[in-house]
C-alpha positions as CSV (number, residue, x, y, z in Angstrom):
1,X,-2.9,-16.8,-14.8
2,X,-5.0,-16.9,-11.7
3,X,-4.5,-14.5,-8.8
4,X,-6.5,-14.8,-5.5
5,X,-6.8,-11.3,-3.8
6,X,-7.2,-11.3,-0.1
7,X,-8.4,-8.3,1.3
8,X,-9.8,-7.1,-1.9
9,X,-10.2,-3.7,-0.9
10,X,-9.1,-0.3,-2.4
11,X,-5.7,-1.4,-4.2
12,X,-7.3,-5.1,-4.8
13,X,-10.4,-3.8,-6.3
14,X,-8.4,-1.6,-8.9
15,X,-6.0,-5.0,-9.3
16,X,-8.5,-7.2,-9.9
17,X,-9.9,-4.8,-12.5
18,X,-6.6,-4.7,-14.5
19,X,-6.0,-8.2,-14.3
20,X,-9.6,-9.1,-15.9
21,X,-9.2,-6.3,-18.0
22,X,-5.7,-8.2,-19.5
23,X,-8.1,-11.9,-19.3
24,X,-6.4,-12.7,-16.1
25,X,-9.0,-14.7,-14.0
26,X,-9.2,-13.2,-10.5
27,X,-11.0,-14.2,-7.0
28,X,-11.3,-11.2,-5.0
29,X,-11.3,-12.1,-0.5
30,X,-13.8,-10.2,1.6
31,X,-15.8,-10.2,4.8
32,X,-19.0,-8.2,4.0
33,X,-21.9,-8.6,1.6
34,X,-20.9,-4.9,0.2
35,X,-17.2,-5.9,-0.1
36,X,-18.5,-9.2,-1.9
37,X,-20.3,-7.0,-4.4
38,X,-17.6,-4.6,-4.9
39,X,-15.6,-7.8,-5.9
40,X,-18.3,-8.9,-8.6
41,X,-18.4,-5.6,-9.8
42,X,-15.1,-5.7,-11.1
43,X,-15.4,-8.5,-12.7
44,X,-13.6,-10.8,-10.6
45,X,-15.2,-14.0,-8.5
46,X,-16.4,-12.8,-4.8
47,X,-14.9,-15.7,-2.2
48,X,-16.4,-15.1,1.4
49,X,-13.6,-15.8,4.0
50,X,-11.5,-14.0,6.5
51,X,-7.7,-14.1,6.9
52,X,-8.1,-14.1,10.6
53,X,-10.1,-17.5,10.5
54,X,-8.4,-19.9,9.9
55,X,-11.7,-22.2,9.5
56,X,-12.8,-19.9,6.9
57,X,-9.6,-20.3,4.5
58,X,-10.9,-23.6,2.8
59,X,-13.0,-21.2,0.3
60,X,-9.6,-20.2,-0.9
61,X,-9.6,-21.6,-4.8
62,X,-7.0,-23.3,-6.1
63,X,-4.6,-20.6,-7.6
64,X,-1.5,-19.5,-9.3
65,X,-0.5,-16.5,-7.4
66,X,-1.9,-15.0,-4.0
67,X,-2.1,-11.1,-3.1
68,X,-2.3,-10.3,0.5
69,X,-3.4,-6.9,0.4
70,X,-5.9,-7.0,3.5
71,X,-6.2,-4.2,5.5
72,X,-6.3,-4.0,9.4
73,X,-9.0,-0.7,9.1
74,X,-6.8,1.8,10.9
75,X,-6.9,0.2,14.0
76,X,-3.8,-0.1,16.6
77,X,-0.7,-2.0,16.7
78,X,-2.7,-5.4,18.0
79,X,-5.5,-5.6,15.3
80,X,-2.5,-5.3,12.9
81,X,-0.8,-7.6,14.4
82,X,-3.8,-10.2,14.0
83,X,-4.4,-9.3,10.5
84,X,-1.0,-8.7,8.7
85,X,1.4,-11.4,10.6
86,X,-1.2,-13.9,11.7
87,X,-3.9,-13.5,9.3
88,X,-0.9,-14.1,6.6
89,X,0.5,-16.8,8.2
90,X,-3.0,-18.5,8.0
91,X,-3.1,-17.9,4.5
92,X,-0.1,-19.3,3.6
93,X,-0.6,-22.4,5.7
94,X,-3.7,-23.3,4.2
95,X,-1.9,-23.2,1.0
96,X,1.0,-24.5,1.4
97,X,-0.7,-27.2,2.6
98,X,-2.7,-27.8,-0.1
99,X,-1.3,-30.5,-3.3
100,X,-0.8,-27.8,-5.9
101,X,0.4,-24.6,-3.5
102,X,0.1,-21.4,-5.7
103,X,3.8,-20.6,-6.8
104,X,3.8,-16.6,-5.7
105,X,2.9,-14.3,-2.6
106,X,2.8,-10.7,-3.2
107,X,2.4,-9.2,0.2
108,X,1.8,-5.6,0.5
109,X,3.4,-3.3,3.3
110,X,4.6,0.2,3.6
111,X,7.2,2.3,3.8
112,X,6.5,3.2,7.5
113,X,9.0,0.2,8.2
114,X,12.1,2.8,7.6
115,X,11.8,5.1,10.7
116,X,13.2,8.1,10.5
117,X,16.3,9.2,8.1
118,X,16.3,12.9,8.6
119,X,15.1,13.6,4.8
120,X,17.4,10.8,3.2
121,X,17.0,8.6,0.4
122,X,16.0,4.8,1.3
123,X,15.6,2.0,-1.0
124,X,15.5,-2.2,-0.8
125,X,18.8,-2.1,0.8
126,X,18.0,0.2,3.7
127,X,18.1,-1.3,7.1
128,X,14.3,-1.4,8.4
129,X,13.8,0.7,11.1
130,X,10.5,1.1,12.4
131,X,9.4,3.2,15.4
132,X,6.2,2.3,16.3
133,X,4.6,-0.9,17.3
134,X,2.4,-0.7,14.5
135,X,5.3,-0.8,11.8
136,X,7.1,-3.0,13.8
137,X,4.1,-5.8,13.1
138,X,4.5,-4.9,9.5
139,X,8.2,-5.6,9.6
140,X,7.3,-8.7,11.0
141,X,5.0,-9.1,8.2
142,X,7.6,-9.0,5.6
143,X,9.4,-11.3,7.3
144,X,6.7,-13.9,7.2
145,X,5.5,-13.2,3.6
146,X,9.7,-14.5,2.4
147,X,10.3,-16.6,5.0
148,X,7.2,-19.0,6.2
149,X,6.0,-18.8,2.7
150,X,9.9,-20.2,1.5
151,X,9.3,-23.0,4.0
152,X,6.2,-24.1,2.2
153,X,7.5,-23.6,-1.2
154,X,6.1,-20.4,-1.9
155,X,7.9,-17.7,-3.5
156,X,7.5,-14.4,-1.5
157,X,7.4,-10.5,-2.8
158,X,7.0,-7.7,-0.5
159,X,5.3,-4.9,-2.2
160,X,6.4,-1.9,0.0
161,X,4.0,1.2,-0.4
162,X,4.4,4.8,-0.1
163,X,1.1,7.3,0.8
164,X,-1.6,6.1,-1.1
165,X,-4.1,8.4,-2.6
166,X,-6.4,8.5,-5.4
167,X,-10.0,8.6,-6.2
168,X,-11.9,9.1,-2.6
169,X,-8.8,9.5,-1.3
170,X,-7.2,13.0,-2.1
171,X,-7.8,15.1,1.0
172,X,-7.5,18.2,-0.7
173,X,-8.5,19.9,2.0
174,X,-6.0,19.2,4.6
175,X,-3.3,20.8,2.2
176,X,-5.6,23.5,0.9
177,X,-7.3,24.5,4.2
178,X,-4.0,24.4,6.5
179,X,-1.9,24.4,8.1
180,X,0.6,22.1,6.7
181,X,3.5,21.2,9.1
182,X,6.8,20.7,7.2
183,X,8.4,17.4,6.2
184,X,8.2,15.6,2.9
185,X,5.3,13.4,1.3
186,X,5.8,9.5,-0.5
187,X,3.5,9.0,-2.7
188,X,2.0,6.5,-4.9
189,X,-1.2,6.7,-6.7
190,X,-3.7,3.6,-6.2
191,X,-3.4,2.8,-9.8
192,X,0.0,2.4,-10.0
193,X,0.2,0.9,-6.3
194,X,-2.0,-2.1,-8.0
195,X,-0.4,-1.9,-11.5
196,X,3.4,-2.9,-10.3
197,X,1.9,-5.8,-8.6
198,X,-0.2,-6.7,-11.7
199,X,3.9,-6.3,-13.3
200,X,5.4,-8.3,-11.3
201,X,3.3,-11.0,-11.5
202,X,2.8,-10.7,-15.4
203,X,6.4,-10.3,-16.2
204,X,7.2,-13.1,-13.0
205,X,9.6,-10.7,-11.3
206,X,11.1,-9.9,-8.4
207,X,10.2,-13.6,-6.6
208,X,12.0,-13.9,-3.0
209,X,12.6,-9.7,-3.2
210,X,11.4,-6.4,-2.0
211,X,10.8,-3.7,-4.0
212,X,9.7,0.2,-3.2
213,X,6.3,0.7,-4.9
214,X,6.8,4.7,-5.0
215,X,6.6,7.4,-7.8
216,X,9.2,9.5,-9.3
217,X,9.4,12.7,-7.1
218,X,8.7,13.0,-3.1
219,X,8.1,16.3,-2.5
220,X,8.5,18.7,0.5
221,X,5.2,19.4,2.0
222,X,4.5,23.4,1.8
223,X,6.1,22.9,-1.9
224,X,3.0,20.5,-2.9
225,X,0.5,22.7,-0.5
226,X,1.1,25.9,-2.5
227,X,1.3,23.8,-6.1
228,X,-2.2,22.3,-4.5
229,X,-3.3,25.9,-4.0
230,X,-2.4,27.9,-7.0
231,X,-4.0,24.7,-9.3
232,X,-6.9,25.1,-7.3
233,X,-7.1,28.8,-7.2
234,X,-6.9,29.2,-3.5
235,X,-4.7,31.4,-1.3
236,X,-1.6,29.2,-0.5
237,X,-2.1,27.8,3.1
238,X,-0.3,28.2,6.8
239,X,2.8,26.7,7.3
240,X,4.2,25.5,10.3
241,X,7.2,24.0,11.4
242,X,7.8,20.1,13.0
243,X,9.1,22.4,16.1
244,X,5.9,24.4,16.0
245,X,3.5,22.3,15.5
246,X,5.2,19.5,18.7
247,X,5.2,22.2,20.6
248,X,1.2,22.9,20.5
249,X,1.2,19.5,23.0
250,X,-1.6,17.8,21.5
251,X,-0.1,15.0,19.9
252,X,0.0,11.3,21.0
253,X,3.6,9.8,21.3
254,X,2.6,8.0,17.8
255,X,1.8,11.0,15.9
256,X,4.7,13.3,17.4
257,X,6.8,9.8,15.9
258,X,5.4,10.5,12.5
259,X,5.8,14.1,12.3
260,X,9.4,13.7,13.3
261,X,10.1,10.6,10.7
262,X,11.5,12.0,7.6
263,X,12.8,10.2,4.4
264,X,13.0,10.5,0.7
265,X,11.9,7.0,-1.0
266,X,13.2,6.2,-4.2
267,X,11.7,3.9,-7.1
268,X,14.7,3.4,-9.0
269,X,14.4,-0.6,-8.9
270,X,10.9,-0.3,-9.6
271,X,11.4,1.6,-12.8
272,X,15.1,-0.5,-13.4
273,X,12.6,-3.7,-13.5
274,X,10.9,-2.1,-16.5
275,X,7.7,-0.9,-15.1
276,X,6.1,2.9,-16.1
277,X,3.8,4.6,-14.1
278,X,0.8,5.8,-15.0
279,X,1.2,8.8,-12.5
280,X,4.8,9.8,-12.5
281,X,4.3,12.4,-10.2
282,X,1.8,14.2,-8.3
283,X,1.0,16.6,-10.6
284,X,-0.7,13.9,-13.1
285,X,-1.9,12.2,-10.2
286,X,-3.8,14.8,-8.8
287,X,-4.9,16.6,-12.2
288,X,-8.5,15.1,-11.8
289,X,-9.0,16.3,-8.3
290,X,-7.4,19.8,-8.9
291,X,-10.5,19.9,-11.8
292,X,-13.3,18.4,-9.5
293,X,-12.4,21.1,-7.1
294,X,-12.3,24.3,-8.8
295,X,-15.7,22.7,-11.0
296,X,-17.2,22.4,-7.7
């Protein structure tokens, strides 16, 4: 199998890396000459070309399956909107335009599209309910990823992620530190984020579907904070509540939003389609930190 990676950033890295690692050939997309590099160093072939220019898109090999897993840097609900509806769109045009389209699009979103649920469970057959402009483009996103990529013959996945975290991305600190505000906490570690795509391309399911890319247990907040602590050896951290921490006043309509969106995410498709995580829960995920820290 071949699988193009556009946006081969810090899920497509570790994707491309299992893929080569199974003799998979992989092209991994990026802007930059480090992001290029980062590409060859996995193994995979570095393409230069940018999702967001159209122009550029002709470097695109020729391939079996495409990953969209570009990111739009943090950046508001515009820049997402250029990258993740029409930076896909561009993609998919230039290959469904092409004589031998790739048969499969695995796009890659987030759970953020739910909105709030007041601490419910969601899965694949939750009405999408987002509540910021920002997770309103990635609805949007999904859309595009099944729909335009049916019209051009393209099967379309949407991979939706919970919290990502993993190497360079555990900020211990904000849980040991404090103070933690309540709610509860998605997660997904990155190898597992990139191994149930590499499954569902291997295994060729879930074309034309959705499906929760989440791990076996979200957990309330202060619970995972004082687990944090105790592995770590620290005193267990300051809670607050949603109600406390609102009512400090600093927080941008967006972040109040967040702090007040609350849902349990479940994985039971995921794991129904066969797949096993690597990090059932975040007490696996987060062994190697927990020993960094107290080495340090």
């Amino acid at each position: 199998m071949h699988v193009t990676i556009v946006g081969c950033g810090y899920v497509g890295l570790e994707l491309a890396r299992q893929l080569r690692e199974r003799d998979h050939a992989v092209a991994g997309v990026r802007r930059s000459d480090s992001g290029l590099e980062a590409v060859e160093e996995v193994g995979a072939e570095a393409v230069d070309a940018d999702a967001t220019e159209p122009s550029s898109l002709a470097a695109l090999p020729d391939t079996d399956a495409v990953v969209f897993a570009a990111s739009s840097g943090g950046r508001g609900a515009d820049a997402a909107r250029e990258v993740y509806v029409e930076g896909l769109t561009n993609v998919i045009r230039e290959y469904g335009g092409r004589a031998d389209p790739p048969e499969r699009l695995v796009y890659t979103s987030s759970t953020g599209v739910y909105g709030d649920h007041g601490g419910d469970w969601v899965d694949e057959g939750t009405p999408l309910d987002p509540t910021t402009d920002k997770t309103r483009v990635l609805a949007e996103a999904e859309r595009v990823a099944r729909e335009v990529a049916e019209d051009y013959g393209i099967d379309g996945t949407v991979a939706r992620y919970a919290g990502l975290y993993g190497p360079d991305r555990y900020r211990l600190e904000r849980y040991v530190e404090g103070p933690v505000t309540e709610g509860y906490l998605n997660m997904v570690h990155r190898d597992d984020a990139a191994g149930a795509v590499r499954f569902l391309l291997e295994r060729d399911l879930a074309r034309g579907e959705v499906v929760l890319v989440v791990d076996d247990e979200p957990v309330d907040k202060w619970t995972f904070a004082d687990w944090l602590a105790d592995e770590c050896g620290v005193e267990r951290p300051e809670k607050r509540t949603k109600a406390e921490r609102i009512a400090e006043g600093d927080l941008s309509a967006a972040a109040r939003r967040r702090i007040e969106t609350s849902k349990r995410c479940s994985n039971g498709k995921l794991r129904g389609l066969g797949y096993d995580l690597s990090y059932p829960t975040f007490r696996e995920g987060y062994r190697d930190a927990v020993e960094r820290f107290r080495g340090e």
